[in-house]
C-alpha positions as CSV (number, residue, x, y, z in Angstrom):
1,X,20.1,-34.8,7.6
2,X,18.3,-31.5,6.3
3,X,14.4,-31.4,8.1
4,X,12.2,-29.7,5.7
5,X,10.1,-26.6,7.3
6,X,6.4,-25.9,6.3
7,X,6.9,-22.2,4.9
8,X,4.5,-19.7,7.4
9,X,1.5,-18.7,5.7
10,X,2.6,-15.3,4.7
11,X,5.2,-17.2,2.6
12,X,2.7,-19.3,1.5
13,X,0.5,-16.6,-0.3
14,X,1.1,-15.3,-3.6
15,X,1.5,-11.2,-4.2
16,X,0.8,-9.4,-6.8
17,X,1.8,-5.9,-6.6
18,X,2.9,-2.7,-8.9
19,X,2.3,1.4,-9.0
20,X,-1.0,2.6,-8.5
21,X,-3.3,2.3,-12.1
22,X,-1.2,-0.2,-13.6
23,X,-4.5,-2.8,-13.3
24,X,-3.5,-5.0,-10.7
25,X,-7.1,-5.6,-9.2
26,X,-8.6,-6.4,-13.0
27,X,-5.4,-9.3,-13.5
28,X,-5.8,-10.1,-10.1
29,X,-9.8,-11.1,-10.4
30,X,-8.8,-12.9,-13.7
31,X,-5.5,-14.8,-11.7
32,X,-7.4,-15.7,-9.0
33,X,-10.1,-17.6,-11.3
34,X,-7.6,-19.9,-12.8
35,X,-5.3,-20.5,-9.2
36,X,-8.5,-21.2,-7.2
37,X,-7.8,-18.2,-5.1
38,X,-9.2,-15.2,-3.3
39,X,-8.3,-12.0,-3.2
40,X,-6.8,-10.1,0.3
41,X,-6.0,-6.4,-0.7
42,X,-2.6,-5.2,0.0
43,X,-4.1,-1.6,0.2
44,X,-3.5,0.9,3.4
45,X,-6.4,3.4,1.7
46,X,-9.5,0.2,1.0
47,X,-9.5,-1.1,4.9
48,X,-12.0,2.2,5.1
49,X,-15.4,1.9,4.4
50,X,-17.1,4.8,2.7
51,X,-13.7,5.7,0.9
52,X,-14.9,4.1,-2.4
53,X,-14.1,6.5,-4.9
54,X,-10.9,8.0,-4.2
55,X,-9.2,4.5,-3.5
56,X,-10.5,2.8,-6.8
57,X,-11.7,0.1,-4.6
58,X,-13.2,-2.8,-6.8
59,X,-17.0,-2.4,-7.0
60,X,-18.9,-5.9,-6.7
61,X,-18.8,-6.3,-10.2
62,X,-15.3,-5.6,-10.6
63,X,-14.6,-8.6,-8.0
64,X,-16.2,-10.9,-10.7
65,X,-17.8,-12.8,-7.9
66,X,-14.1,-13.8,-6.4
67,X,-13.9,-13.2,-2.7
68,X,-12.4,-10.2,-1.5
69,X,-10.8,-9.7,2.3
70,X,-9.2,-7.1,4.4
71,X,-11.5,-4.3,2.2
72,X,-14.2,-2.3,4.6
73,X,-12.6,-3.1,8.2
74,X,-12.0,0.0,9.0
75,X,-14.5,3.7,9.8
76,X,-12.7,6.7,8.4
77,X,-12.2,8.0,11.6
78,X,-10.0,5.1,13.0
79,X,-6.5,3.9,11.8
80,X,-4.5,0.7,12.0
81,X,-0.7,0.4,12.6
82,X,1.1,-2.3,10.0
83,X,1.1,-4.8,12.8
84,X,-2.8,-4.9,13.1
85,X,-2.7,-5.1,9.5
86,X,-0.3,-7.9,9.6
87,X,-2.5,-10.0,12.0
88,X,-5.8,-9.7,10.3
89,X,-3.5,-10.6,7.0
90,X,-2.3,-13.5,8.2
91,X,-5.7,-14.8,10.1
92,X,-7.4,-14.4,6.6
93,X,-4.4,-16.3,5.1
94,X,-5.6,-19.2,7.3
95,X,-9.0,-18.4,6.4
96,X,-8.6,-18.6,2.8
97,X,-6.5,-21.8,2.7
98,X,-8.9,-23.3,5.4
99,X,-11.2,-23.8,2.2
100,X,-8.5,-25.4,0.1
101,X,-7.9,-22.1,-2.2
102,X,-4.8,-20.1,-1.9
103,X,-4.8,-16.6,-0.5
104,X,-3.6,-14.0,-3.4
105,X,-2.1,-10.4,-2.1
106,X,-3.3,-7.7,-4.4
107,X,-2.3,-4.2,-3.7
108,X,0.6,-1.5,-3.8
109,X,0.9,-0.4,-0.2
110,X,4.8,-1.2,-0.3
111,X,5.1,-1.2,3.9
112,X,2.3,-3.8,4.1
113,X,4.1,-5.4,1.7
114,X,7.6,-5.8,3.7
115,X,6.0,-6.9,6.6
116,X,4.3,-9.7,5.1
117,X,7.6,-10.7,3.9
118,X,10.2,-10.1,6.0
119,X,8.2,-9.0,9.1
120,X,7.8,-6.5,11.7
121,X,10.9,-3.6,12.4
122,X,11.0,-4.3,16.2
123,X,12.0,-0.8,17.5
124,X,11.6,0.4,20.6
125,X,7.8,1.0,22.5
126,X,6.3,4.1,21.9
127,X,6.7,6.8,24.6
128,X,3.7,8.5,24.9
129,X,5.4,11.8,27.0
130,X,8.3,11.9,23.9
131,X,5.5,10.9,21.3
132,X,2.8,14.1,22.5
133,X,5.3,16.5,22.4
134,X,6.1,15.6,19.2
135,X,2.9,15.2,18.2
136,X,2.1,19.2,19.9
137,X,5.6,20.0,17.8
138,X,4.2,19.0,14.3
139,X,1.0,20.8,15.3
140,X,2.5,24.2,16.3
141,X,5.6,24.2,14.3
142,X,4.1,22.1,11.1
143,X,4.8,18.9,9.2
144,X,7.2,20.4,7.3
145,X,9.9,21.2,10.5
146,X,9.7,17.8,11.9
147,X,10.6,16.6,8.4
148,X,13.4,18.6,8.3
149,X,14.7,17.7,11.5
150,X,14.0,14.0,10.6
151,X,16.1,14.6,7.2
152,X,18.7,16.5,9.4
153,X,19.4,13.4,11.9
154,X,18.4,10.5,9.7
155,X,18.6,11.1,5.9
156,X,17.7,7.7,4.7
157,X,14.5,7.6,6.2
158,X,13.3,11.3,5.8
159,X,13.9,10.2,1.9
160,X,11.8,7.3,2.0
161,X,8.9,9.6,4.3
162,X,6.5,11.7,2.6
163,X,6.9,15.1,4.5
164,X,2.9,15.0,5.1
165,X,3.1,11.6,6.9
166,X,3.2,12.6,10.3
167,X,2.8,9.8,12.0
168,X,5.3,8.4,10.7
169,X,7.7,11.4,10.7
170,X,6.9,11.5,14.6
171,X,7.8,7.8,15.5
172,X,10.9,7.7,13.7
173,X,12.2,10.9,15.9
174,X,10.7,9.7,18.6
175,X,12.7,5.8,18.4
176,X,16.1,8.2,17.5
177,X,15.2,10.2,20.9
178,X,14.7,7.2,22.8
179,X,17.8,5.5,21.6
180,X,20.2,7.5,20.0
181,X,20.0,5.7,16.9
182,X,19.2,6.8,13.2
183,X,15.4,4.9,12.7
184,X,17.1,3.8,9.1
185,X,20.3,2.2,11.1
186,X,17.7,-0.2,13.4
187,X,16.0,-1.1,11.0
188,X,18.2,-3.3,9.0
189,X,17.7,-6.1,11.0
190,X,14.4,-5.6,9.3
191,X,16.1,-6.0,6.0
192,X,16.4,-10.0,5.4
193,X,14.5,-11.3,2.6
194,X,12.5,-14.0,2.5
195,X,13.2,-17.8,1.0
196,X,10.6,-18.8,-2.0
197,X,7.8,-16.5,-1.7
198,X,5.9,-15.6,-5.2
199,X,5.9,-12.3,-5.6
200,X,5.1,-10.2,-9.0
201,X,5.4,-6.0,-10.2
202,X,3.8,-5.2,-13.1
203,X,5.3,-2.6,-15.1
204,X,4.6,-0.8,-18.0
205,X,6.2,1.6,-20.0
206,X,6.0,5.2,-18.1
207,X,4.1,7.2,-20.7
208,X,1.6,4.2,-20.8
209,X,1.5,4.3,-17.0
210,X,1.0,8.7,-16.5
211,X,-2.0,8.1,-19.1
212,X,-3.4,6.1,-16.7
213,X,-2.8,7.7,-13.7
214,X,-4.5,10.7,-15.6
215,X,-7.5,9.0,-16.9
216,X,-8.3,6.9,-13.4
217,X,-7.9,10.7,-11.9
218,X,-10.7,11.7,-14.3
219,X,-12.9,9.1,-13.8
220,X,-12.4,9.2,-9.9
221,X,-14.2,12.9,-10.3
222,X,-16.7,12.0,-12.7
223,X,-17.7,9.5,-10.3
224,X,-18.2,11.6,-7.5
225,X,-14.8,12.2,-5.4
226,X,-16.1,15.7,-4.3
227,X,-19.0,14.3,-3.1
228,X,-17.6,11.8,-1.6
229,X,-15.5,13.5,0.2
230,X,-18.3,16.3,1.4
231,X,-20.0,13.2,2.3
232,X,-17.0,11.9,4.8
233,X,-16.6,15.7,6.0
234,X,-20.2,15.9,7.0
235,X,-20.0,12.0,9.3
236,X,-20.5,13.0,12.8
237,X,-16.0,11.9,13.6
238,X,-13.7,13.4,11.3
239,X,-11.4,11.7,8.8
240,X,-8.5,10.4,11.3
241,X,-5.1,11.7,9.8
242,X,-4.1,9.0,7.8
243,X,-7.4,8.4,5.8
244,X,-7.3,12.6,5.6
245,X,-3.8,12.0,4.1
246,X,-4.9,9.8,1.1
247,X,-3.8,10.8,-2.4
248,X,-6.8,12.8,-3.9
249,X,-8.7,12.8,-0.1
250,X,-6.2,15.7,1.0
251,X,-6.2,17.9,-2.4
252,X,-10.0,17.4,-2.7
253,X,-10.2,18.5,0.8
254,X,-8.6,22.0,0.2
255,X,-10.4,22.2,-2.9
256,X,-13.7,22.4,-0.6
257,X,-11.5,24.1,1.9
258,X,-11.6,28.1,2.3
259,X,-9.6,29.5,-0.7
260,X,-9.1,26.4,-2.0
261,X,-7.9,25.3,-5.5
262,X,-10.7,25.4,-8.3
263,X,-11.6,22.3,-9.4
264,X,-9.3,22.3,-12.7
265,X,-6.2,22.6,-10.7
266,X,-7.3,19.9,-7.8
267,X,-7.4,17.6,-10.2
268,X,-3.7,18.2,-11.7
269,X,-2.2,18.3,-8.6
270,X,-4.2,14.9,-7.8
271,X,-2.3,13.7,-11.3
272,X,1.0,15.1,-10.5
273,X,0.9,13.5,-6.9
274,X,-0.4,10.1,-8.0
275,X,2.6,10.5,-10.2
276,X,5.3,11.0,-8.0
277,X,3.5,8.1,-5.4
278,X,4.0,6.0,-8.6
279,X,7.5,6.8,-8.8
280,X,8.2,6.1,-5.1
281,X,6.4,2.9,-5.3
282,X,8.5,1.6,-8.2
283,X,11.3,2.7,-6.0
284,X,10.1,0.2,-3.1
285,X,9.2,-2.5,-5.3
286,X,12.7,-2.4,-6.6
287,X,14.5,-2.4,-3.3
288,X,12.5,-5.7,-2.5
289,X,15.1,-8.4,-3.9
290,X,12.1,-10.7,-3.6
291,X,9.9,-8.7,-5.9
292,X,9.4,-10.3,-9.9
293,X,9.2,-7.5,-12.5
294,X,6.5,-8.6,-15.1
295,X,6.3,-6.5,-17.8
296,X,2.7,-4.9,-19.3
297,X,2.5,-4.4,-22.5
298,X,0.0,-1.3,-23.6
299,X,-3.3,-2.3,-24.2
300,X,-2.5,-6.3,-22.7
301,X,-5.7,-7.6,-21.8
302,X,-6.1,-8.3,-18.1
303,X,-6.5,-12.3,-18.9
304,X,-3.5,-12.2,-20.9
305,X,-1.5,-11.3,-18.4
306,X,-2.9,-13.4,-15.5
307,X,-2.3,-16.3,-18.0
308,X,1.3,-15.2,-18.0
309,X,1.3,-14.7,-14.1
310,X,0.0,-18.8,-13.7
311,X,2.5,-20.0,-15.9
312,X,4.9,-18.8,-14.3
313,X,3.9,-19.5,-10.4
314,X,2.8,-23.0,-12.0
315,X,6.8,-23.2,-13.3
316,X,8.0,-22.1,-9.7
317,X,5.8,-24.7,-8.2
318,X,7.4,-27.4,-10.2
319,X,10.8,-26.8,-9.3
320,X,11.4,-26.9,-5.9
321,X,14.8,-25.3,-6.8
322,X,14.2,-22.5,-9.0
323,X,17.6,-20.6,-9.9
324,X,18.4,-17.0,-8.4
């Protein structure tokens, strides 16, 4: 006799995900109006408050009076690791669903993403004599060596690791010095997917998607990036690393920098890295086996497509069974 299981609330929620610009917070507002839903960002770069501008955070009006969570919990200066984020997800899961709605993911952070479905890589505990030399290693010899090194012992993951992301650069060294093992080789009992969960990519055509990309990258200056970012520069703690990391935060921040770019040439090499993060996210979204490619077409109205999107987590909800 088979005893059914309630599904954890993580597997309960519905996610909506897809590369940066492709309008995933303009269906989602629509989606969540005709689910009864609210909204929990799937975003690394929106937990900090003050970073409006550069993280095309939804303004009020944008949220079309849906409820929005996990947006603002954090000060520039502080960072989260993707199990804090996981537990504050998962507590406004609750939250949502203690009101009768249903909690909707929205965002593109692809590592939130996995941990919500498949949950945490449990690797080793950090070190913190193996982790501060490290740390003093990336700061004396630069990003760049410890990424090299990285790519030298553990290929897969030094592919997957931006060569800027120290943080993460340093723990996956620091879990191969601690047990000998490539960080990529651990983590495939990290690697199971999970049963039933709604999950949705929008794409659209590439050309469609760099036009995009270029105009949000536009509109993020004409709505006051630089300032923004003097603005964060000037708070009495400085950006921590990660928030200092963002896409546009780090160009913009060289731009005002000594010898920096001009202006012109910040904002292409803002285009041409939100490009390439694009690219890399399709990448993830692809390697999820749980993850439903929906397909945008240009100039789709937002409502349109959340139509689409309800239709077809209404089908899934109908059929306890759905085929593979």
């Amino acid at each position: 006799m088979s005893v059914e299981t309630t599904p954890a609330p993580e597997h309960r929620a519905i996610y909506l995900t897809g590369p940066t610009a492709s309008g995933k917070s303009a269906v989602a507002v629509e989606l969540a109006r005709l689910l009864d839903a609210e909204i929990l960002a799937l975003d690394s770069m929106t937990l900090y408050r003050g970073m409006d501008v550069g993280t095309a955070k939804p303004t009020e009006e944008e949220r079309g009076g849906v409820p929005h969570h996990l947006i603002d919990v954090l000060d520039p200066w502080e960072s989260a690791s993707v199990a804090q984020y996981r537990e504050w997800a998962v507590a406004a899961i609750r939250d949502v669903e203690s009101r009768g709605r249903l909690a909707l993911f929205v965002g593109g952070t692809a590592l939130y993403l996995k941990a919500m479905l498949r949950g945490l890589f449990d690797g080793p505990g950090a070190d913190p004599a193996v982790r501060g030399r490290l740390e003093a290693e990336a700061e004396s010899l630069g990003d760049a060596a410890l990424h090299a090194r990285l790519a030298a012992f553990d290929p897969a993951t030094a592919a997957r690791l931006h060569p800027n992301d120290r943080r993460r650069v340093v723990r996956a060294l620091e879990v191969i010095e601690l047990t000998g093992t490539p960080f990529s080789s651990l983590q495939k009992q990290h690697e199971r997917p999970a049963a039933g969960v709604r999950v949705f990519a929008l794409e659209l055509p590439r050309p469609v998607l760099h036009d995009r990309i270029n105009r949000r990258v536009s509109a993020m200056f004409e709505a006051g990036l630089v300032e923004e970012v003097r603005r964060l520069q000037s708070a009495e703690r400085p950006l921590s690393g990660v928030a200092a990391q963002g896409v546009g935060y780090s160009e913009t921040i060289a731009h005002l920098g000594p010898g920096g770019p001009d202006l012109d040439r910040t904002i292409e090499l803002i285009r041409a890295r939100t490009r390439q993060f694009a690219k890399r996210q399709g990448t993830w979204f692809r390697g999820l086996s749980e993850v439903v490619p929906l397909a945008v077409e240009p100039g789709e109205p937002a409502g349109a497509v959340a139509r689409r999107l309800a239709d077809r987590i209404e089908a899934v909800a109908d059929d306890p069974n759905p085929p593979d």
